[in-house]
Rosetta silent file (secondary structure, phi, psi, omega in degrees, C-alpha in Angstrom):
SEQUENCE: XXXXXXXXXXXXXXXXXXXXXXXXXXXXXXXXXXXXXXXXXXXXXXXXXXXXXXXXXXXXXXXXXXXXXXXXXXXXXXXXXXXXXXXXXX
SCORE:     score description
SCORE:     0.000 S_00000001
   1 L     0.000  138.260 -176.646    6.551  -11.901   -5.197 S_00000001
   2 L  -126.684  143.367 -159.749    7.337  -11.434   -1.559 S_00000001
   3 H    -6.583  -50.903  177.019    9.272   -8.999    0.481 S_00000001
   4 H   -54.749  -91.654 -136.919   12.745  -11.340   -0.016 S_00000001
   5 H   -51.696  -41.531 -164.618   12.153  -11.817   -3.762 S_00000001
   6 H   -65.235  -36.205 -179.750   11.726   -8.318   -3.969 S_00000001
   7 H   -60.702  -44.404  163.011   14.800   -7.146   -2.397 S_00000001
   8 H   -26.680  -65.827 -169.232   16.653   -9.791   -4.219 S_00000001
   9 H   -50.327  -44.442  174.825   15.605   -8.309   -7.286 S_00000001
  10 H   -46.009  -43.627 -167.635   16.437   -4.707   -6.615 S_00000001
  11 H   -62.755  -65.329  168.754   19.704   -5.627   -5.356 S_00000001
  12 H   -28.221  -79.805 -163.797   20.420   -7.492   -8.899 S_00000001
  13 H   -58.605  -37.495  161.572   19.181   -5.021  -11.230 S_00000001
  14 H   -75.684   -4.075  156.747   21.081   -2.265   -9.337 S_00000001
  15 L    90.482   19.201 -161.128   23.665   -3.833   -9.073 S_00000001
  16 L  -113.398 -179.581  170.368   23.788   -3.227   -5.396 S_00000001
  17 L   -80.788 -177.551 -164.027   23.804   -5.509   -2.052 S_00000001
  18 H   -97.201  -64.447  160.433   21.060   -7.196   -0.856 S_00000001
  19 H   -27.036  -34.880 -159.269   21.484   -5.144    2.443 S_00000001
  20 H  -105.092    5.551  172.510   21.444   -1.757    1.196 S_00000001
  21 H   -91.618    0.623  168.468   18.290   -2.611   -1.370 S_00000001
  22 H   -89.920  -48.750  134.136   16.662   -3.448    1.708 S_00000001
  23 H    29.957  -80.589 -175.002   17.582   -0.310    2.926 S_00000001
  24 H   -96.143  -40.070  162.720   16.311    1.277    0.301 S_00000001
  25 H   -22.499  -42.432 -164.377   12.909   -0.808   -0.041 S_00000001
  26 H   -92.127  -28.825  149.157   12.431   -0.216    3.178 S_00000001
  27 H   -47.637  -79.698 -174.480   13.140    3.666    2.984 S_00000001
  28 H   -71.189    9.113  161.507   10.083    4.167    0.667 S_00000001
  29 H   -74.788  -37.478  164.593    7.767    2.116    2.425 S_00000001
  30 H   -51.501  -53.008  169.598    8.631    3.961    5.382 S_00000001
  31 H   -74.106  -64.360 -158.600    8.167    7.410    3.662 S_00000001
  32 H   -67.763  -25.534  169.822    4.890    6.416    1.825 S_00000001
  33 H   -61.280  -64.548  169.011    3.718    5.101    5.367 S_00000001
  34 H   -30.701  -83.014  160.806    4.617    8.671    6.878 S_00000001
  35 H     4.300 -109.254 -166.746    2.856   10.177    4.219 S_00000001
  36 H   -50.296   -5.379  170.571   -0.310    8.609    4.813 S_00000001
  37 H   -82.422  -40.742  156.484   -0.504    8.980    8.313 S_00000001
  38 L   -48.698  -28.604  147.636   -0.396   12.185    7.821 S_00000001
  39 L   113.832  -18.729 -178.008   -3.462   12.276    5.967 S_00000001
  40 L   -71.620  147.259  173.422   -1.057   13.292    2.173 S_00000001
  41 L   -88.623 -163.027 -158.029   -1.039   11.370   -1.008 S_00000001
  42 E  -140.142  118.972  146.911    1.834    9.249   -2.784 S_00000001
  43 L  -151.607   95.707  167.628    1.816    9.733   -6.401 S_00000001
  44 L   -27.958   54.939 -134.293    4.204    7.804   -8.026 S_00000001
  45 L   -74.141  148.870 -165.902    3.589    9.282  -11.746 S_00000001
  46 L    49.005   20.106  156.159    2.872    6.112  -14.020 S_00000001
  47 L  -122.335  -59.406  165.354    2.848    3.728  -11.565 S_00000001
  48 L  -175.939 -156.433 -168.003   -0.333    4.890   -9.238 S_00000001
  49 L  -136.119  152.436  157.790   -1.397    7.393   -6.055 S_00000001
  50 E  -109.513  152.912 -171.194   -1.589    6.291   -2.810 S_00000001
  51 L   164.169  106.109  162.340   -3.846    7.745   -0.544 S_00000001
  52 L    -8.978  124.273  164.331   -6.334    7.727    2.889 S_00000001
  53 E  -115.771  139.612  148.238  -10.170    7.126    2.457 S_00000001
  54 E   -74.531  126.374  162.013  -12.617    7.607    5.263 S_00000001
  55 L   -88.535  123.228  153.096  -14.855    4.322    5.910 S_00000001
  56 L  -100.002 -166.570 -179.107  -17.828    5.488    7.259 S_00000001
  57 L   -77.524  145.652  178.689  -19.730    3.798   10.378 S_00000001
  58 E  -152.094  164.837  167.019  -22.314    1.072    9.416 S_00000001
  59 L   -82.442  147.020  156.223  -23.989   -1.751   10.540 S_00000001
  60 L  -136.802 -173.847  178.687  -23.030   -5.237    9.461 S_00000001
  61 E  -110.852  136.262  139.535  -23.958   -9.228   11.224 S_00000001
  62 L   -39.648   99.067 -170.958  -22.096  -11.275   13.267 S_00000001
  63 L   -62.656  -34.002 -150.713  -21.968  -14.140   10.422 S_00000001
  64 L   -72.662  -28.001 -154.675  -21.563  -16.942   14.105 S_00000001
  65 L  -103.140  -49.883 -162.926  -24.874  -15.349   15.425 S_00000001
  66 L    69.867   -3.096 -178.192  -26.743  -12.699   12.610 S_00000001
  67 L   -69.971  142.045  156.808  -26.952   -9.837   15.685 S_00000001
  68 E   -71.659  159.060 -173.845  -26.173   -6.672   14.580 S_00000001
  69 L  -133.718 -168.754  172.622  -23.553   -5.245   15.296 S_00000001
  70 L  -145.133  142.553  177.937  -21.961   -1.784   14.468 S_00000001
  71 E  -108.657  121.977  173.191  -18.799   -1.230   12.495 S_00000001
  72 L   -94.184  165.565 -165.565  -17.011    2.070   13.223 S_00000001
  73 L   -81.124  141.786  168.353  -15.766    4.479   11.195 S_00000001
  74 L  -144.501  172.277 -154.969  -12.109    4.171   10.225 S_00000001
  75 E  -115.798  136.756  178.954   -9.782    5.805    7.582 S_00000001
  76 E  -124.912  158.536 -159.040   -7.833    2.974    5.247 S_00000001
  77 L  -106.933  158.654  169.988   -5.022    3.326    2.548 S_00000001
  78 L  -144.762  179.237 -168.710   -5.526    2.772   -0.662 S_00000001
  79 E  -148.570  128.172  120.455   -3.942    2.479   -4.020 S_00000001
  80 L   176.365 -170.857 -116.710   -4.325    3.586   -7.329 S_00000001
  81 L   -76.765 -175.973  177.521   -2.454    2.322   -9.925 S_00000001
  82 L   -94.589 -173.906  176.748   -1.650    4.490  -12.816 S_00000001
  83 H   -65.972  -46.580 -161.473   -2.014    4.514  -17.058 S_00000001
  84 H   -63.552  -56.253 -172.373    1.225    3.246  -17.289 S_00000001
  85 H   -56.060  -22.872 -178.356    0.964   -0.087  -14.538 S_00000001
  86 H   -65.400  -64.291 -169.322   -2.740   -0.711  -16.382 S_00000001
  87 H   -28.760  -50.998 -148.774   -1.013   -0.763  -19.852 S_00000001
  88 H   -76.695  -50.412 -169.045    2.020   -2.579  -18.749 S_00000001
  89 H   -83.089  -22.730  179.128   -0.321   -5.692  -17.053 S_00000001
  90 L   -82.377    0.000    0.000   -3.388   -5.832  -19.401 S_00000001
């Protein structure tokens, strides 16, 4: 499902327009994005946590080449899900 489909959907089940579920789709992506820049989790209860990780620095290879290289450290979001989203898909 992709951004579209999704909005579609919202808009259906709530019963609302396809403008204002983007709107609102776009409101919590927007807030959970804040969030994490901020360095705070997201936790959705029964659906999952959101939340920053530190990568640290490491070497990896140039796959065109094999030189090393160095990868630096950076901090990346992550997700995850909850009891309820495992149940519901397994």
């Amino acid at each position: 499902m992709n951004k579209k489909q999704m909005i579609e959907q919202i808009a259906k089940e709530a019963g609302i327009s396809k403008k204002q579920a983007q709107k609102s789709l776009d409101a919590v992506i927007g807030n959970i994005t804040k969030a994490l820049k901020k360095g705070e989790k997201v936790t959705l209860v029964g659906f999952g946590t959101f939340a920053v990780r530190k990568r640290k620095a490491r070497q990896g290879r140039n796959p065109r080449n094999g030189q090393i290289i160095k990868i630096p450290a950076k901090k990346v979001p992550v997700f995850k899900a909850g009891n309820e989203l495992k149940k519901a898909v397994s």
